[in-house]
C-alpha positions as CSV (number, residue, x, y, z in Angstrom):
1,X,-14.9,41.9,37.9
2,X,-17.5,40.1,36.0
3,X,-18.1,37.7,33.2
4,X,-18.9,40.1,30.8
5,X,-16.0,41.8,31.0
6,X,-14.2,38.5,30.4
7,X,-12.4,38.6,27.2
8,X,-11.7,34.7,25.2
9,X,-8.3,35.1,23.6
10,X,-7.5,32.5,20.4
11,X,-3.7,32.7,18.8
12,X,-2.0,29.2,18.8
13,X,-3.9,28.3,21.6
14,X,-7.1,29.6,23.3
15,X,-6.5,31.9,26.8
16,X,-8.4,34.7,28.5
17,X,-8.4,38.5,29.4
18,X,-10.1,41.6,30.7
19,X,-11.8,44.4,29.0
20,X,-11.5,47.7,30.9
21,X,-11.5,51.5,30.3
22,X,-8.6,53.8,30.9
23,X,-8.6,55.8,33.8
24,X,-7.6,58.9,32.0
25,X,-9.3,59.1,28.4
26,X,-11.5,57.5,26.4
27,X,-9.4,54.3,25.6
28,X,-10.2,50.6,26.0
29,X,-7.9,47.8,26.6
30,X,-7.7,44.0,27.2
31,X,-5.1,43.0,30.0
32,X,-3.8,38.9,28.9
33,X,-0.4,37.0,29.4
34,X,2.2,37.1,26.7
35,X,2.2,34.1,25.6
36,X,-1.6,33.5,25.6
37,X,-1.2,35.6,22.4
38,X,2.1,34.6,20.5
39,X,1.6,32.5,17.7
40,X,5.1,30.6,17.8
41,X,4.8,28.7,20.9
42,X,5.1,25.5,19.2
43,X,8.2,26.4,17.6
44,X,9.8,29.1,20.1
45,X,13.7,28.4,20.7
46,X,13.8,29.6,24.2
47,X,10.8,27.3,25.1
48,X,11.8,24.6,23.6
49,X,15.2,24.7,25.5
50,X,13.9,24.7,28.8
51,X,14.6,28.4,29.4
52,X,13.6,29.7,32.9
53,X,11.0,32.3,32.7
54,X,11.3,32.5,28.8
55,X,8.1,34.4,28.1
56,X,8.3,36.6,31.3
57,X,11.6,38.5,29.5
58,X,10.9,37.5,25.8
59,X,10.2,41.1,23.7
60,X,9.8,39.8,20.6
61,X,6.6,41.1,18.8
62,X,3.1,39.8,18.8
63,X,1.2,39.9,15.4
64,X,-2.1,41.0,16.2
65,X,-3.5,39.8,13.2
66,X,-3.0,36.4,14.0
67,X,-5.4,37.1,17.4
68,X,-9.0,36.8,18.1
69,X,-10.4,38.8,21.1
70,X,-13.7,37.9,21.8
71,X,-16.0,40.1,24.8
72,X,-17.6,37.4,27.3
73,X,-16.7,34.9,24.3
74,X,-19.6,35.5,22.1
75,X,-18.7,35.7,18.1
76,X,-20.5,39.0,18.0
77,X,-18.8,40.8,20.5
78,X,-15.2,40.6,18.3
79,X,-12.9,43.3,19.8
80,X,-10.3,45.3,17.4
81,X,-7.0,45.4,18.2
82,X,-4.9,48.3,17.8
83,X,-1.7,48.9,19.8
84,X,0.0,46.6,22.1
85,X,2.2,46.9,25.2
86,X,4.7,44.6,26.2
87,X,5.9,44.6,30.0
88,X,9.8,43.8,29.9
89,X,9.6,42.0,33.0
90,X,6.8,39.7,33.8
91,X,4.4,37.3,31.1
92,X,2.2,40.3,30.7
93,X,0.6,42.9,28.1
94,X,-1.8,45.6,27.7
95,X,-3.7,46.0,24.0
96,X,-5.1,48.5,22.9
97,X,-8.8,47.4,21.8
98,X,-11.4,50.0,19.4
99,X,-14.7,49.0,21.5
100,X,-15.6,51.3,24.0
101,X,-15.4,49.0,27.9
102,X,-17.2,51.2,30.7
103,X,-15.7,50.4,33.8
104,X,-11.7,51.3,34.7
105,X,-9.4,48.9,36.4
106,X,-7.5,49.1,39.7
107,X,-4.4,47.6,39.9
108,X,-4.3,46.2,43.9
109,X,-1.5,44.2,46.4
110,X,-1.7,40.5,46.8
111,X,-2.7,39.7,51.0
112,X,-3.0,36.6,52.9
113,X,-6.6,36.4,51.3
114,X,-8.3,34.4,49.2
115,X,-8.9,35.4,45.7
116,X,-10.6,33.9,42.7
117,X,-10.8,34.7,38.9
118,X,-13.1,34.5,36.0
119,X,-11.7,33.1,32.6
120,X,-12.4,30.2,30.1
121,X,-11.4,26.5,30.5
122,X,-9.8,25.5,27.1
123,X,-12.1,25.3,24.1
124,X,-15.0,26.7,26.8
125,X,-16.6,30.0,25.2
126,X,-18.8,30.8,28.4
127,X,-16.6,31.7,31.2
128,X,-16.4,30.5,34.9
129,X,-15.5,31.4,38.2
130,X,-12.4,29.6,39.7
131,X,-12.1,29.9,43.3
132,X,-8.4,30.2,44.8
133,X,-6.6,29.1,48.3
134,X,-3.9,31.7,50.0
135,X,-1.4,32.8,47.6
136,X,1.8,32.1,48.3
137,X,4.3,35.3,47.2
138,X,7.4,34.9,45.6
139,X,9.2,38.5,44.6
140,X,7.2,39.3,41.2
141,X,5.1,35.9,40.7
142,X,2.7,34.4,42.9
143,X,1.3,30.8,43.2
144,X,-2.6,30.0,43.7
145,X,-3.8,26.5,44.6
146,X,-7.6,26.0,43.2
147,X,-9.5,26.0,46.3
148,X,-11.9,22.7,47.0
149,X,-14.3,24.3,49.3
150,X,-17.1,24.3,46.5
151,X,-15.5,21.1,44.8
152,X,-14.6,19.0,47.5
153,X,-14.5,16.1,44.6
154,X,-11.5,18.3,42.7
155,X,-9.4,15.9,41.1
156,X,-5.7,16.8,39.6
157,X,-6.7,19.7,37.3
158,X,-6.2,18.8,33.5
159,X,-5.2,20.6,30.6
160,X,-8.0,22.7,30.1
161,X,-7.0,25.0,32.8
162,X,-4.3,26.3,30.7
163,X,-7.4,28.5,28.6
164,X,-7.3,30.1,31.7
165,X,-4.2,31.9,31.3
166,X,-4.3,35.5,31.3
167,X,-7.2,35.8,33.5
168,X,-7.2,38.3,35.9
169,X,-6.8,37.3,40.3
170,X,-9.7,39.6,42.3
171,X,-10.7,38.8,45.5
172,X,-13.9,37.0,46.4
173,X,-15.8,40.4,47.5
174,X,-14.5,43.8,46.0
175,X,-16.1,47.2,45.7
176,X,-13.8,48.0,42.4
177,X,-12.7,46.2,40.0
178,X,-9.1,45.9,40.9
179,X,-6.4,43.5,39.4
180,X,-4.2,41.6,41.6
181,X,-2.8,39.1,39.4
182,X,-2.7,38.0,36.1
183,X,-2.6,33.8,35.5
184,X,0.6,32.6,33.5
185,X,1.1,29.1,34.8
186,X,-0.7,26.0,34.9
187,X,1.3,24.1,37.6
188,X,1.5,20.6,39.0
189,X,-0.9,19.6,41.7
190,X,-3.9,21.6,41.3
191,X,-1.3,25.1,41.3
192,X,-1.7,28.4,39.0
193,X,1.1,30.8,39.0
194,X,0.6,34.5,37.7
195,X,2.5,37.4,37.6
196,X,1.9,40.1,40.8
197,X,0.9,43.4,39.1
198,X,1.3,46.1,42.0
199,X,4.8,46.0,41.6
200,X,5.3,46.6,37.7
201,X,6.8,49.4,36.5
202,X,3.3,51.8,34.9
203,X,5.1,54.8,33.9
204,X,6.2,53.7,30.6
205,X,3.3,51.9,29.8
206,X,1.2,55.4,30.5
207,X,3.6,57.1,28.4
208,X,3.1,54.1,25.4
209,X,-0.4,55.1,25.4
210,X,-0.8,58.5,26.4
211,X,-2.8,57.9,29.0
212,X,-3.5,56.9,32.5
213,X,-4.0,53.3,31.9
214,X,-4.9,51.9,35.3
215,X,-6.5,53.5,38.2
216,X,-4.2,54.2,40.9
217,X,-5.6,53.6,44.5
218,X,-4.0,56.6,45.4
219,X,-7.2,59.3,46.3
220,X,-6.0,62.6,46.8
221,X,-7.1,63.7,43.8
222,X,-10.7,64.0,44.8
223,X,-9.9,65.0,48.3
224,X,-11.0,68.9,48.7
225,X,-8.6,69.3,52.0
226,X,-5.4,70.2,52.5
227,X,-6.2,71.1,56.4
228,X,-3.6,68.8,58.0
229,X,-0.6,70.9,56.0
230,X,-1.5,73.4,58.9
231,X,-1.2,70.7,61.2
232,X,1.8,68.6,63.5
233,X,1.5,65.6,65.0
234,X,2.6,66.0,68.5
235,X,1.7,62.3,69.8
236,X,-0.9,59.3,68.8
237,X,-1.5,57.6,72.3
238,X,-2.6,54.0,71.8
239,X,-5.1,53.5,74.1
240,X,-6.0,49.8,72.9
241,X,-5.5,48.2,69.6
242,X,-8.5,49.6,68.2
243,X,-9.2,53.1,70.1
244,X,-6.1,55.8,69.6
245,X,-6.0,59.2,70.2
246,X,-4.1,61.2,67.8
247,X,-3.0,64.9,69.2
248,X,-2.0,67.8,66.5
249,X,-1.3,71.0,67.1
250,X,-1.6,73.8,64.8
251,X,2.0,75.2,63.2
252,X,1.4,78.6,63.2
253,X,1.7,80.2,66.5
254,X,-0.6,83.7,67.4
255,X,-2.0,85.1,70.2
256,X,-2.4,83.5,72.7
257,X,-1.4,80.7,71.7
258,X,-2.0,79.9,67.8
259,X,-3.0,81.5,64.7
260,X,-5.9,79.9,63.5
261,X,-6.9,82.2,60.2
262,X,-5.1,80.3,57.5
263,X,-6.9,77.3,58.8
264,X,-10.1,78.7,58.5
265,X,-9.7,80.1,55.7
266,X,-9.1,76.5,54.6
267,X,-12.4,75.3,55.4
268,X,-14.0,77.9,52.6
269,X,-13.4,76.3,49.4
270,X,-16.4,73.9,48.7
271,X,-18.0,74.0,52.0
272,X,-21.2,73.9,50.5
273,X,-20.0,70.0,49.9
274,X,-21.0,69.5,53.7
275,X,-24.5,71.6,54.0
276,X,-25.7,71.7,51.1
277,X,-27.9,69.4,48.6
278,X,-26.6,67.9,45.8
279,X,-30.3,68.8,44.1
280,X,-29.9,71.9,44.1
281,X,-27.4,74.7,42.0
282,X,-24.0,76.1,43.4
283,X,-25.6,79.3,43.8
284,X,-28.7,77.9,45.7
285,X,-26.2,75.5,47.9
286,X,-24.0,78.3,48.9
287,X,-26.5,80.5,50.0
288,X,-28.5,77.9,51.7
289,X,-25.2,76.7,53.5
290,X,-24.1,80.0,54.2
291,X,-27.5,80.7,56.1
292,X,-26.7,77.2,57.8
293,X,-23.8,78.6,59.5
294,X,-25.1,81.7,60.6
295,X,-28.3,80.7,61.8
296,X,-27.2,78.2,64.0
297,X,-24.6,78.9,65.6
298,X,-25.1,76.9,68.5
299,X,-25.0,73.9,66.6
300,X,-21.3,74.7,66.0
301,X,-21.4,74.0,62.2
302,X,-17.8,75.3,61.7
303,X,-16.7,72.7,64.0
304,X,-18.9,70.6,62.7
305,X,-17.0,71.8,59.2
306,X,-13.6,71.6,60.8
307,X,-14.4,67.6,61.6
308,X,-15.1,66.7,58.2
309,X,-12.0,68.3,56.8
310,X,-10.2,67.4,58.9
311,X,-11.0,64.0,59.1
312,X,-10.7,63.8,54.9
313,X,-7.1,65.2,55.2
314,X,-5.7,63.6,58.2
315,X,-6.8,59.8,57.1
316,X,-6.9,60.4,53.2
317,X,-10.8,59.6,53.7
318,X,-13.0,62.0,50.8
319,X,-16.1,62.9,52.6
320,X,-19.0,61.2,51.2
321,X,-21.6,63.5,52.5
322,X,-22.8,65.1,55.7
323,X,-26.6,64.7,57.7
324,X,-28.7,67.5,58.3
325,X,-26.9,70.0,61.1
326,X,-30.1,69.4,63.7
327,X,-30.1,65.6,62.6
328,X,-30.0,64.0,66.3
329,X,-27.1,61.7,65.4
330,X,-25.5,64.5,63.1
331,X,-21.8,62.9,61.6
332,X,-19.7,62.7,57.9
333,X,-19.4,59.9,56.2
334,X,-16.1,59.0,54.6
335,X,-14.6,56.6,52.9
336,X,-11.0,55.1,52.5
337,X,-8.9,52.7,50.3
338,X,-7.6,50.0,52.3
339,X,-3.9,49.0,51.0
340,X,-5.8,45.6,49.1
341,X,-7.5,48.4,47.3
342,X,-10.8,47.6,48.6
343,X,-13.7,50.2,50.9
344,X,-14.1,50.9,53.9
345,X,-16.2,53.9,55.3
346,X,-15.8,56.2,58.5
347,X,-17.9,58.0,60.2
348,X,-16.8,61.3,61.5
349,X,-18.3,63.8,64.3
350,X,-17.3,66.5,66.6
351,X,-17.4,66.1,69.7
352,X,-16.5,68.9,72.1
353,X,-14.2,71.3,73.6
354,X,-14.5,72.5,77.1
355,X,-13.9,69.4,79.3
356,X,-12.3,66.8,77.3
357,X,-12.2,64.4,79.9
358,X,-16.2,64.6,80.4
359,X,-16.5,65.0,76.5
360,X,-14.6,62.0,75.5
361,X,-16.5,60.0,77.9
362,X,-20.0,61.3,77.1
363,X,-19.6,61.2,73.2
364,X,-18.0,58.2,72.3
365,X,-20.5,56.1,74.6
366,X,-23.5,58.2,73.1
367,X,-21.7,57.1,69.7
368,X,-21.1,53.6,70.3
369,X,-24.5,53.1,71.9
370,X,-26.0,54.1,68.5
371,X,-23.5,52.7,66.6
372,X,-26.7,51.6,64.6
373,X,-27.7,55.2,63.3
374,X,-24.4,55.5,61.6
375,X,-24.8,53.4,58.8
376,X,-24.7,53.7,54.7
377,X,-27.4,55.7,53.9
378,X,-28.1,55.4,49.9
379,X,-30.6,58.3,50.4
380,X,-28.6,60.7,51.8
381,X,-25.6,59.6,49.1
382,X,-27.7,60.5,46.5
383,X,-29.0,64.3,47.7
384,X,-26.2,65.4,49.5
385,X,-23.0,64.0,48.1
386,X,-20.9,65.9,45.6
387,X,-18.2,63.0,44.7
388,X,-19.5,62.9,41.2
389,X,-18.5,66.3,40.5
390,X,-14.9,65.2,41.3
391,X,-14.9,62.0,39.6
392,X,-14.5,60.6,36.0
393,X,-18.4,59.1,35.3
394,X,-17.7,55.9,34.7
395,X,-15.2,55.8,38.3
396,X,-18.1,58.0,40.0
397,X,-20.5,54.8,38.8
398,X,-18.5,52.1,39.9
399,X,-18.0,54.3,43.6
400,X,-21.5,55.2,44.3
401,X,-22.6,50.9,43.0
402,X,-19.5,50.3,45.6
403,X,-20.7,52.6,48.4
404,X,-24.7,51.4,48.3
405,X,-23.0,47.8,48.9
406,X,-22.9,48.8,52.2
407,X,-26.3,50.2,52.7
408,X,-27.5,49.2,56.7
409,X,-24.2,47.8,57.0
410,X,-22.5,48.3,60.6
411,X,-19.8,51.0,60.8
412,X,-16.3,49.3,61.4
413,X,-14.6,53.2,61.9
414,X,-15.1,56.2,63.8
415,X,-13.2,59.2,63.9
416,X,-14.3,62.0,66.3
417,X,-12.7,65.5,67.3
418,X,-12.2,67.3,70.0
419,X,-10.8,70.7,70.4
420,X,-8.9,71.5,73.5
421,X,-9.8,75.0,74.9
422,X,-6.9,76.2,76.5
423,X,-8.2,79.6,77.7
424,X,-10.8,77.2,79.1
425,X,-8.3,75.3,81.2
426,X,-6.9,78.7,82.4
427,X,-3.2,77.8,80.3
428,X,-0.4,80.0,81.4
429,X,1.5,81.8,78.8
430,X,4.5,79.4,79.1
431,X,2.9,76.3,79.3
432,X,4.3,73.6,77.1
433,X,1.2,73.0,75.1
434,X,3.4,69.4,74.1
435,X,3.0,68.2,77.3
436,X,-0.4,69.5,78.3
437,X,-1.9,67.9,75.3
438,X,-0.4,64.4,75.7
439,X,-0.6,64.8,79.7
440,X,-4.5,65.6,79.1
441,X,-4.8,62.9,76.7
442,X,-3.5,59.9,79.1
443,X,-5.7,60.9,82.1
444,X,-8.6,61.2,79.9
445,X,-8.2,57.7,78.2
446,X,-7.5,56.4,81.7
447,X,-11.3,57.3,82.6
448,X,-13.1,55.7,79.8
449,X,-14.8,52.3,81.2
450,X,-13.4,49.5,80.1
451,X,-16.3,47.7,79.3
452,X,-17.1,50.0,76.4
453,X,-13.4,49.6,74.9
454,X,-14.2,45.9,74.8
455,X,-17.0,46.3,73.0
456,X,-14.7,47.4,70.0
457,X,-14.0,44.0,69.9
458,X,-16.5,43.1,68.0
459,X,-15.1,45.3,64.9
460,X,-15.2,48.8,65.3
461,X,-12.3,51.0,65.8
462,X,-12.0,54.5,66.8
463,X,-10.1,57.3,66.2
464,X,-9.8,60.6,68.2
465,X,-8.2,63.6,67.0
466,X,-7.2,66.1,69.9
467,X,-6.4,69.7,69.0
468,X,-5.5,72.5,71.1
469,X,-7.6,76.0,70.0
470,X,-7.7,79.3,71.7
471,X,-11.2,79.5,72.6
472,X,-14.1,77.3,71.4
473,X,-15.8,79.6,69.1
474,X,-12.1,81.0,67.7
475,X,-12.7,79.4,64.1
476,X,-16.6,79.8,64.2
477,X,-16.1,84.1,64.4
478,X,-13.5,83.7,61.7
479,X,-15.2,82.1,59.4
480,X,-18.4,83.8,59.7
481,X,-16.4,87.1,58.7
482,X,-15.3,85.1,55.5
483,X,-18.6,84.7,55.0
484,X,-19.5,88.1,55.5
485,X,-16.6,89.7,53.1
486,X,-17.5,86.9,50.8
């Protein structure tokens, strides 16, 4: 969040808000506290008796004309208000505004984390950023002590801090803007209580509106895989606390062992998305991508395929984009919503299929020695990524301004595949593939040296996906007769 999108509230008394954009449609809204815009504070019965949490279940209605909204508190930026939503539950609204705001809002869960706000001190029209302590968590309301680190000479706040209702909690670095909190109380001994937002009720509040109001961190609606549907999870061995090996098996048994056509055929839709340029047209992507495939087939580019998709499905992580397929340290980069609704990003590779002991050894040290190679890169985000064909503009924006953040950042997540050959390990026709898999997995893990799983100490963690194929090349042949009939 930033000051600009601040909003300076005057009713009976002056408080703050935020200015944001729907997530679905084209309106605009400023998120406040209740009371920050009721204009019979002074006078309100239920106040005035000492009513516990009077304004948290007070309905009655707000008279808009009686509020000011003011954009970063500057007289000329006066926002019009419209339409106003009162939550039933917690000191909190939603209004309507007429002025366009750019970027949507996410709504996120509190943590053991510290946060801060912007918002304006009483009669202030410019405002500031307040940093916060740990919140402490109490069901639907949450209480912030104003951290000293930057003031160590904080005295017992005053009654200024009480403009500072309705401004919205973040935490001190975020990708998105994403709403934790809103500010109701100005509490003894330097405390400000505010209502938790993850866990109120949206559905009615979309339906007020007729819209999406705030940006869910749910993703799947720009993920372009539904691979793991042909997938089980037979076991997820944990090696350490940050290396894990997760085995799935396909569901749909064949000969000799599985079926594995549906699955390919799963890999078709928008492959382009991994090969191909973002520069170039649909046509001119497919065609290149197409030739990709065929043309170097010892480069295993369907598996290569099969990684990415199965990486974006298994961990909910949309592929960002994909290096070239001779690129020496050829991966996918993903990235994922972590529950406190900020980024993280993943890099994912295959890895092998023939000798998985040797394999897992050979590729995750390779991959951890070059750890370095793996990073953010905002060149390759801007020519080979497709997320902005999935994405509202102003939400594709914010994302791509989020994932160059991390530009030469380290890597803090691998996931790498391996498929399991079992005509390669000479597999009987009975052989419990259950017990193979997880039997394979242990002994493998039990080889890796040690002294490269304690170098994930120093943040990175990895995650291996181990699936049992036919033959190597199985989804490769299949595909490239999709291609063919295509």
């Amino acid at each position: 969040m930033s000051r600009k999108n601040s909003v300076k509230i005057i009713a009976t008394e002056h408080s703050s808000g935020y200015h944001f954009k729907a997530s679905s449609g084209s309106e605009s809204f400023v998120i406040s506290s209740k009371h920050g815009l009721c204009d019979i504070k002074d006078v309100c019965p239920l106040r005035l008796n000492d009513t516990n949490d009077s304004c948290q279940s007070c309905l009655r209605d707000i008279d808009l004309s009686k509020v000011k909204f003011f954009r970063s508190g500057i007289a000329q930026n006066e926002l019009t208000p419209e339409k106003i939503y009162i939550f039933p539950d917690r000191d909190v609204v939603i209004t309507k505004v007429t002025e366009s705001a750019i970027v949507p809002l996410r709504i996120g869960s509190l943590d053991k984390k510290e946060y801060c706000l912007y918002g304006f001190k009483g009669d202030d029209y410019k405002p500031g950023r307040i940093p916060l302590n740990l919140p402490e968590l109490e069901e639907n309301f949450c209480i912030f002590n104003i951290s000293t680190d930057n003031t160590p000479n904080l005295e017992e706040k005053n009654s200024s801090y009480g403009g500072l209702s309705g401004s919205l909690v973040e935490q001190k670095k975020t990708d998105f803007p994403i709403a934790h909190a809103v500010i109701t109380d100005n509490l003894p001994n330097s405390d400000l209580g505010g209502a938790i937002l993850h866990t109120a009720n949206l559905a009615h509040l979309n339906s007020f509106f007729g819209c999406t109001v705030f940006h869910n961190s749910a993703i799947t609606n720009i993920l372009n895989s539904n691979v793991y549907d042909n997938f089980h999870l037979i076991e997820r061995v944990k090696v350490t606390e940050r290396f894990s090996i997760s085995v799935l098996a396909p569901k749909e048994r064949g000969f000799p062992f599985f079926n594995f056509n549906k699955i390919s055929e799963s890999l078709f839709s928008k492959f382009y998305y991994v090969f191909g340029s973002f520069k170039d047209s649909v046509e001119k992507s497919v065609l290149a991508s197409r030739n990709i495939i065929v043309r170097n087939v010892e480069l295993e580019p369907v598996n290569k395929l099969f990684s990415s998709r199965l990486t974006e499905s298994y961990l909910q992580a949309p592929h960002v984009y994909s290096t070239a397929i001779d690129d020496s340290n050829y991966h996918h980069m993903h990235f994922m919503n972590k529950p406190d609704g900020s980024l993280k990003l993943i890099v994912s590779n295959y890895c092998g299929a023939d000798d998985f002991e040797q394999d897992l050894a050979n590729s995750f040290y390779k991959m951890l020695d070059n750890i370095n190679c793996y990073s953010m890169n905002d060149r390759l985000l801007l020519e080979r990524s497709y997320l902005s064909k999935e994405m509202d503009p102003a939400l594709s924006e914010s994302l791509y301004e989020a994932l160059m953040d991390f530009n030469n950042q380290p890597i803090t997540s691998l996931c790498l595949l391996y498929t399991i050959s079992l005509l390669h390990y000479r597999c009987p026709p009975d052989t419990d593939i259950n017990k193979f898999m997880v039997k394979l997995v242990n002994d493998a893990s039990a080889l890796i040296d040690r002294n490269y799983l304690s170098k994930l100490d120093y943040g990175l963690e990895v995650e291996i996906i181990a699936v049992p194929v036919n033959h190597r090349t199985e989804m490769s042949e299949i595909f490239t007769r999709l291609i063919n009939e295509g």
